[in-house]
N, C-alpha and C positions, 0 to 999 in steps of 0.2 A: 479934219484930221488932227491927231493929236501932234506933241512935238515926243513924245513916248514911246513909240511903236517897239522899241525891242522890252522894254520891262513890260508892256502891255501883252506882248508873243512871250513874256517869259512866265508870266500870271498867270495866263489863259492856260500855257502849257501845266505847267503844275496844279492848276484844277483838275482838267483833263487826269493827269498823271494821278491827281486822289482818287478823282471816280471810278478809272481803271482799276487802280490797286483794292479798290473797297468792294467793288463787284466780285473780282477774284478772290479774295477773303471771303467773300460771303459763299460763291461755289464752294469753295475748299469745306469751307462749315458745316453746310449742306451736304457735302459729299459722305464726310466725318458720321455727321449723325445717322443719312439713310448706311452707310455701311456698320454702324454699332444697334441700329434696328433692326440690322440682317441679319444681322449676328446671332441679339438675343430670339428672335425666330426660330431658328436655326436650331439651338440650343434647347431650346423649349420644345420645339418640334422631331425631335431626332426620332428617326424611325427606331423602334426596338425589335431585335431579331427571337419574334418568338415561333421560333418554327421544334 
């Protein structure tokens, strides 16, 4: 055992705390682009009313 145990629980935690936050930036990113490639779909695809 070390003689560290709370900087060693405070390291570990702010590891943790990066990977969280970097996965969640990375959904967000993800989210961002499939909704701006909905978009231009969308856009490109637009039914036209020719009746």
């Amino acid at each position: 055992m070390s003689r560290n145990t709370d900087a060693n629980k405070k390291l570990h935690k702010k590891k943790l705390d990066q990977k969280k936050r970097k996965a969640q930036e990375a959904e967000a990113e993800r989210k961002a682009r499939l909704k701006s490639i909905n978009q231009q779909f969308n856009e490109k695809n637009k039914p036209t009313n020719e009746e």
